[in-house]
Every structure is written in structure tokens, then in C-alpha cells.
N, C-alpha and C positions, 0 to 999 in steps of 0.2 A: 586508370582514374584514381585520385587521392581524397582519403573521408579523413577529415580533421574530426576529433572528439574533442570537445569541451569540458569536461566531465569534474573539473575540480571543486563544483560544489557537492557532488556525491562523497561527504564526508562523514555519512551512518545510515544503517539500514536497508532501508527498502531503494532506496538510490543504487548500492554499491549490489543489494541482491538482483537489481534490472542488468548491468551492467555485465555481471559474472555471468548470468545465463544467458547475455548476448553473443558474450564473445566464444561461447561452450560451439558456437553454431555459425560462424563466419564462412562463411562459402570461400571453396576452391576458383574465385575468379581470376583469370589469368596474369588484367595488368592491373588487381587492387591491389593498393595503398593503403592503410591505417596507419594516422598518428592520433596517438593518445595522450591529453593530458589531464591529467587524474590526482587526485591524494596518495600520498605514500602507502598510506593504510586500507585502499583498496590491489588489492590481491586480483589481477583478472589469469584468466587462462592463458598459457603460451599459445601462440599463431605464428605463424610466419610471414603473415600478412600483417602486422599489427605488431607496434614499436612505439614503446612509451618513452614521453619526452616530457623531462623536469623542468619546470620554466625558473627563471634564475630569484624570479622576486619570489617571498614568500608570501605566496598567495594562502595560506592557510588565513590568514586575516580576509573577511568578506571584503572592507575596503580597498584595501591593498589587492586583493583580486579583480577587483568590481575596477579599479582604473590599469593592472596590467590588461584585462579585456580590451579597455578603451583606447589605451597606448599603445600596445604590444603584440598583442597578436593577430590587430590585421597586417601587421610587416610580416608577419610568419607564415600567414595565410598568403599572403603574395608571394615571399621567396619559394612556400612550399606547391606553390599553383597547385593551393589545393580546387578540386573541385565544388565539395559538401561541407560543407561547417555545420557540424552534428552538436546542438546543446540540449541534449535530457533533461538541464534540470528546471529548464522553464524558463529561463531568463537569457535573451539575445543582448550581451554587452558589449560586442565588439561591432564594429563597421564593416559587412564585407567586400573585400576588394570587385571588383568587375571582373565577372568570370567563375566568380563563386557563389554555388546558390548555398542557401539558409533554411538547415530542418530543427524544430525545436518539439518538445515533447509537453503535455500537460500533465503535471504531477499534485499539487498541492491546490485544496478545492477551500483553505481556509481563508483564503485572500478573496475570495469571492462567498464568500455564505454571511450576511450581516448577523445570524444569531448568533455564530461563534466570537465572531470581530467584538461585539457590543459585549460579550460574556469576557472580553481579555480586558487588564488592567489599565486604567488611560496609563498613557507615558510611552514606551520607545517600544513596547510590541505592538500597540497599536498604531502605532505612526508608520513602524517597519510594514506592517500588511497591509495601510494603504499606500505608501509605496510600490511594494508587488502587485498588487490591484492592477495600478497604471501602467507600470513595467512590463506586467507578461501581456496586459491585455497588446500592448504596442509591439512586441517580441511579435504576439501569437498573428497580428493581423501584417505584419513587413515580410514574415518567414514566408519561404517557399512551398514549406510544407510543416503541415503540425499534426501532431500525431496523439491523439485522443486515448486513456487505456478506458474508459468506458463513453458508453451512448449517451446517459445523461451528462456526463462534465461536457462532451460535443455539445451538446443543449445548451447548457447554461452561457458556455463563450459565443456561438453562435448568434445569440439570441442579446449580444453586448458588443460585438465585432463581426467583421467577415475577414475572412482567412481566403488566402490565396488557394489554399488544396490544403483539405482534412481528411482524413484518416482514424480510424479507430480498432484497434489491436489492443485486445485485453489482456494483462498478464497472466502467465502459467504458475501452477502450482508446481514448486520444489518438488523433488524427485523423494525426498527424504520423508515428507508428509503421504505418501501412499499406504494407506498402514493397512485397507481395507484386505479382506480377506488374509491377512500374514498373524502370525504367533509372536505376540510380543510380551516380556516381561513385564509386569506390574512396578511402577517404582516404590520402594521401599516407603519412600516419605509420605504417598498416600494413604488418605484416611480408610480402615478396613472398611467402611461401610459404601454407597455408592454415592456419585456424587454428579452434581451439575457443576461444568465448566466456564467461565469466562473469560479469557485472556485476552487482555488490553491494557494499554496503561492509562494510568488514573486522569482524567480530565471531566473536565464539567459533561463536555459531550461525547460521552463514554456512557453516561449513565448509570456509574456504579452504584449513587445514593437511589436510585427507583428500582435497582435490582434489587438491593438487599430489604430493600422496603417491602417490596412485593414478596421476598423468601418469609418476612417477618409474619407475614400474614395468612400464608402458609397453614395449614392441620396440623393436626398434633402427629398423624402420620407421618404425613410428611416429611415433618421435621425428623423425626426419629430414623425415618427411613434413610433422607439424602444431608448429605452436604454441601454447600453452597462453596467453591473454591474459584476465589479471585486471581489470576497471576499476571504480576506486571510489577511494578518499579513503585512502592510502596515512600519516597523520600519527597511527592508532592503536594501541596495543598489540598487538593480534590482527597487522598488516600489517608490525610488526616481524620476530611472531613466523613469520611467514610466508616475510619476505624471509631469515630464518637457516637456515628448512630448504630454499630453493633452494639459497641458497650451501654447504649441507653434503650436500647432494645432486648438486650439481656441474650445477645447470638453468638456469641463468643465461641460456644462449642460447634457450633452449627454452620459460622461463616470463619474460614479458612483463608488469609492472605498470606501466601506462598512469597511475594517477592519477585522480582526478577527471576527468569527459567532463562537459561541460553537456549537460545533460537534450534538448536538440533537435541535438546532433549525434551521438545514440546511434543513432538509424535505420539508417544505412548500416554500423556496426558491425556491427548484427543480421543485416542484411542480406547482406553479402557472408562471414559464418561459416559454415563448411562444418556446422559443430554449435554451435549452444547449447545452455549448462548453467544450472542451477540448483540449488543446492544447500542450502537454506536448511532447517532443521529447525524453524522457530516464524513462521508469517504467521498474518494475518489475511482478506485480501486481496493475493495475490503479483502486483502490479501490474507488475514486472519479467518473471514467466513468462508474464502476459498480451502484454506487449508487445512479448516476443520472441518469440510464436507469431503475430503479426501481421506479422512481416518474411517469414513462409514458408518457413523453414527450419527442420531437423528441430531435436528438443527431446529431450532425458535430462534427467532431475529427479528431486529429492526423492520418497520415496514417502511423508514424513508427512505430514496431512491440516494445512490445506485441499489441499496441491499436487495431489494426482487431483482433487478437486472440480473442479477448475479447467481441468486438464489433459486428465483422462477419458483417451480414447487417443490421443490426439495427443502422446504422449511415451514414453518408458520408462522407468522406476523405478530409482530404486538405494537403500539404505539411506545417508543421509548420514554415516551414523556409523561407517560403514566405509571404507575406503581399497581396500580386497581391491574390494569390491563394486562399488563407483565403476569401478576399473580393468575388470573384467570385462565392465559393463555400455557400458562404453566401447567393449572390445574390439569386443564383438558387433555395435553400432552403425558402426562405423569399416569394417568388414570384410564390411557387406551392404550393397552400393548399393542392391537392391530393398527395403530398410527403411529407408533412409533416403530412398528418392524416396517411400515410402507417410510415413514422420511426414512431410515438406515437404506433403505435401496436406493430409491429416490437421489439420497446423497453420494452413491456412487455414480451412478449416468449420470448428474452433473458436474461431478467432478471433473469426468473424463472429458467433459468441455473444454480444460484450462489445462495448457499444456506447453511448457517453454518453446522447446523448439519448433510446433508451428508460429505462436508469437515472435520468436527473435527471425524465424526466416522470413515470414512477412515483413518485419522490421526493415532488415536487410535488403528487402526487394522494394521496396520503398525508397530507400537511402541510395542504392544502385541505378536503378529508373531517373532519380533526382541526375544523378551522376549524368546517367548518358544522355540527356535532355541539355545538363553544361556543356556537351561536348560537341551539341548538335546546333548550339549557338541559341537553344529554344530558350 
């Protein structure tokens, strides 16, 4: 049986990190097939069952992708009688031939959330995400199979579409993010005193401006005691608008933006934070509050859904949309050590929830089942 991959929009991120821990986990199936076609610039695992194929147009341009789909490779899909045409990244552009079923994934929840839509600029991103709107919804209801990484985003499409066969397979936390119970190094750059974490990058629903609002309001202990450390990609409007109410807040010493952190020196970040936060009001999978409940230390978060799916009680809630709420719920955490040594455990059994390789083997058997269903003429 033959799995076509799709995968050329997985061009950063959280795309190309599903992708790498798919293929870590490819089953020894006698007569599978894998073709892949991908960005240059994702890197997967060698298999032997799985052989990457450069298609001739340059599809690094979305449109120039978006019609070799249209054009091109349902002839490829027929010569290569494949069985599955696998698209991750949420969007079914090609026609599949008779004979080939259609699995797609749901990744991106901002095409469907109107607060975030109504919060983007008029002009071409807004026009792009009601496009995608239309697109995945019409992807997600022709596919053979779609495949959900949490319970609410199933909710939300369901309840907009019916899908032929759903699925929901949440993704696993990186192997590198395990920090709990291990000895690790303090990074140098860290402020000596202790500090609350937040790592995301800067966007209106992120809720940078209601965290630092909520630190601002903070005790005088408080302050003295912790510092507030932002990290993420400091060259966007939001991260402007962020650094103008420290400077008019007068928290300069207090609130911390680090910048971008490469993805594998975040561990001991997580790690050595007396509290992480997260604050994010639209995920689909919060692959961030996953991986910081893998370091073993306590967690305050968002209460909008999925973040409790995810979470359950290995955190406390605040509403992100308040600053009041933030600070309070801060307070209460900051000022009980026996709540804060129960989230650090807490945040380990849930961690141990989210785990690559049962997610990409269910993946896999997913995608296989699809296969021999093609075979059975089902």
C-alpha cells in the first residue's frame, strides 16, 4: 500500500516539528510505501519506507503550490496508484484520483475564532483567513478522514460541518522538554533573582499587554522578589506595544524581554521558573503549555478552551482578558507554597499524558486502516 504526503506547506514550526516525530515512528509494514513531498528545509528522519519527492515547480510560492496541487499532482497520485493522500496542513488542493482515499489534519483554529479574525488588519490577511475558513471547512467535510489534535477544535468543526470519519490524537511533548526530575545548568543570561515565565510570541491574543499589566499591580514584594520574563520575537507590533506600557509603568527592571530563544535552549528556561504562565486566548493545540508542564514546575493559564483540555488540574485559571484576574490569581499562587509544590507534581502526571510516539502510532494506524479500506474497495 502507497501514503502520498502532502506536506509542502509545513514550511516552520509546529508543522515540520509534527512531521519529524511522525516519521521517528513509521511502522515496519511489509508492503508500505511513503512518498513525501515537503520543503527543503524540513529535515525528516531516514526510513526506508519513505522517499522524498521534489516536485519540478517551485512551489515555495503558496500560489504556485496551490495550482501545482490543482494541476499536478492528481497525475502523480494516479501514476503512483497511491492509496492515501496525506495533507497535515489542513487544506485539500488536489482532486483525488478513483482509488484514493483523502486524510487531512486540523491545525490552525484562527480561520475559525471571529475574535482573532476581527482583531487582524482589513486587507489580504483578512481576506486570506476567510478563504481558509471556506477551504478547510470544504477540505475537512470531502476528506476521508480528519484528524483533530484536540476535543474542542472537533467541537468547533463539527458543529460547522460533518466529516466523513473524525479522529482526535493530541500531540506529544518533545523528548528534549522532560526536564522534571534531571540537574540542569542555570543559563547565564538569567536574572539572579527568581522569576515568572512566559514564552510566546507577541500577538494581541497572547495577552502580553494584561500580563504585564497584572505584574504592574503586583506588591512591593513581589516585585522585588520575582521577575516577569517574556520570550518570543520582540520585531512585532503587539511587542512594541508591550515595551511602551513597561516604560510607562516604570517596570523596566522588573519585566524582562529576552527575544527569540531557539526552540532547544527553552528547557532549562522552563525549568529553573519558580512559575510558568500562559496566556494565550485562541490554540488549537498549546504545545507551549504542554511543554512547560514537562519541566515540572507549577502552571497558571488561560481558562479558554482547549488550555483546561490540556491542562485539567495541573494549573490554575485566570481569565486572559483581564489584568485584575491575572494579578489575583498570581497573588494566590505566589503566596501558597503548598499549591505550588501540588501544581509541580500535578504538572508532572500530566505531562506524562502527551507523548510522541503514542500519537504518531495512532496517527499511523489511522492512515494504514484508511489504506486497507482502499484496498477492500470500501
Amino acid at each position: 500500500m502507497k501514503i502520498v504526503f502532502n506536506a509542502l506547506s509545513a514550511r516552520l514550526g509546529g508543522g515540520q516539528t509534527y512531521l519529524i516525530n511522525l516519521f521517528q515512528f513509521v511502522p515496519f509494514y511489509k508492503d508500505l510505501e511513503i512518498r513525501v513531498f515537503a520543503p527543503s528545509s524540513l529535515k525528516l528522519p531516514d526510513h526506508p519506507k519513505a522517499r522524498r519527492v521534489e516536485p519540478a515547480w517551485p512551489t515555495e510560492n503558496s500560489i504556485v503550490r496551490a495550482l501545482w496541487e490543482k494541476w499536478v499532482l492528481p497525475g502523480i497520485l494516479k501514476a503512483e496508484k497511491a492509496d492515501v493522500l496525506f495533507c497535515p496542513g489542513g487544506v485539500v488542493g488536489a482532486c483525488a484520483p478513483a482509488g484514493c482515499k483523502v486524510a487531512t489534519m486540523f491545525r490552525s483554529m484562527i480561520p475559525f475564532d471571529l475574535r482573532v479574525r476581527k482583531s487582524l488588519l482589513l486587507g489580504l490577511q483578512r481576506l486570506r483567513n476567510w478563504l481558509l475558513n471556506r477551504i478547510m471547512l470544504k477540505s475537512m467535510s470531502e476528506a476521508d478522514l480528519t484528524i483533530f489534535i484536540s476535543s474542542y477544535a472537533r467541537s468547533v468543526i463539527e458543529s460547522l460541518t460533518k466529516a466523513k470519519k473524525t479522529v482526535t490524537i493530541h500531540h506529544g511533548i518533545g523528548s528534549v522538554f522532560w526536564m522534571h526530575g534531571k540537574s540542569t545548568v542555570r543559563p547565564d543570561f538569567l536574572p539572579g533573582k527568581e522569576y515568572i515565565l512566559y514564552v510566546s510570541k507577541f500577538d494581541v491574543y497572547k495577552h502580553h499587554f494584561q500580563v504585564v499589566s497584572a505584574c504592574g499591580e503586583l506588591s512591593k514584594e513581589f516585585c522585588e522578589r520575582f521577575s516577569l520574563i517574556l520570550v518570543g520575537e520582540t520585531n512585532l507590533p503587539e511587542a512594541e506595544r508591550v515595551k511602551a506600557l513597561i516604560a510607562r509603568l516604570g517596570l523596566e527592571d522588573r519585566v524582562l524581554l529576552l527575544g527569540a530563544i531557539p526552540y532547544q535552549e527553552l528547557p532549562p528556561l522552563y525549568h529553573h521558573a519558580h512559575l510558568n504562565l500562559f496566556a494565550s486566548s485562541y490554540e488549537n493545540c498549546p504545545n507551549i503549555l504542554l511543554e512547560a508542564l514537562a519541566s515540572g514546575r507549577p502552571m497558571i493559564c488561560s481558562n479558554v478552551m482547549p488550555m483546561p483540555e490540556f491542562g485539567v488540574d495541573a494549573a490554575v485559571y485566570f481569565s486572559p482578558f483581564d489584568s485584575q484576574d491575572i494579578g489575583q490569581v498570581l497573588t494566590k499562587v505566589l503566596t501558597n507554597p503548598e499549591l505550588l509544590k501540588k501544581l509541580a507534581v500535578a504538572a508532572v502526571a500530566q505531562s506524562d499524558e502527551f507523548n510522541w510516539e503514542g500519537a504518531s502510532r495512532k496517527t499511523w494506524s489511522e492512515l494504514l486502516a484508511l489504506a486497507k479500506l482502499n484496498k477492500m474497495g470500501v
